[in-house]
C-alpha positions in Angstrom: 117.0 145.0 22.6 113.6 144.2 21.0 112.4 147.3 23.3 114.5 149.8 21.9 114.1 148.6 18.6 110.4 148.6 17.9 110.1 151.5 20.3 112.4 153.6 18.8 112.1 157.2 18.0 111.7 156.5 14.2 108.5 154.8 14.9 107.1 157.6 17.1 108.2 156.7 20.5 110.2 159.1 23.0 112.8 157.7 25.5 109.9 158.2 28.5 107.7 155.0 26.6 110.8 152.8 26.6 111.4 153.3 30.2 107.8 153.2 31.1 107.7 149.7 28.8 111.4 148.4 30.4 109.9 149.9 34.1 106.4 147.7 33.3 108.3 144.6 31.9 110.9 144.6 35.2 107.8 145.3 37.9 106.2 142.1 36.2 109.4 139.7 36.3 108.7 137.1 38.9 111.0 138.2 41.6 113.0 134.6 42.0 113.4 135.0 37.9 115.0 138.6 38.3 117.1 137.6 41.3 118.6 135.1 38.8 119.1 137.4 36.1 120.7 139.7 38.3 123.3 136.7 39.5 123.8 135.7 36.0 124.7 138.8 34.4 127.1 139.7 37.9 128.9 136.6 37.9 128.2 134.7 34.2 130.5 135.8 31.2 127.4 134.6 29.1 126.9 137.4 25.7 122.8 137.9 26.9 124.8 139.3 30.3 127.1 141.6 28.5 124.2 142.7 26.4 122.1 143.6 28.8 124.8 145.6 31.2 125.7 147.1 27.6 122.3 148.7 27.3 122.2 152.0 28.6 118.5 152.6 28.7 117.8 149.4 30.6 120.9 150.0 33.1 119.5 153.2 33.7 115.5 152.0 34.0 117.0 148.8 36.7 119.6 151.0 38.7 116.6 153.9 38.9 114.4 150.7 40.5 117.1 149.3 43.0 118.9 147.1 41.5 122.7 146.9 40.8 124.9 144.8 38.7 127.6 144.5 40.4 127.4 144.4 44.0 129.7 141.7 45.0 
């Protein structure tokens, strides 16, 4: 995830700027845009929906906001 990666902690980030930056970047998401990212990645075998459920700083950032993967 392009987060993760040029945040890392080998540039100087900690894990509390990626989840600010992943917190920021969710808050900002049009809400009909996240609603459909949210049914894609529950119901779509797509590889951008596998990577994403895959990451465990994001899946920890989304669930801490509200919102689940896998409700149905």
């Amino acid at each position: 995830m392009i987060v993760s990666d040029k945040l890392s902690d080998s540039e100087g980030f900690s894990a509390k700027d990626r989840e600010a930056h992943f917190k920021t970047l969710i808050n900002l998401t049009d809400f009909a845009q996240l609603r459909l990212t949210l049914i894609c990645i529950q119901f779509l075998d797509y590889q951008s929906s596998t990577y994403l459920t895959s990451h465990e700083e994001f899946k920890g950032v989304a669930k801490e906001l509200g919102l689940e993967f896998g409700l149905y």
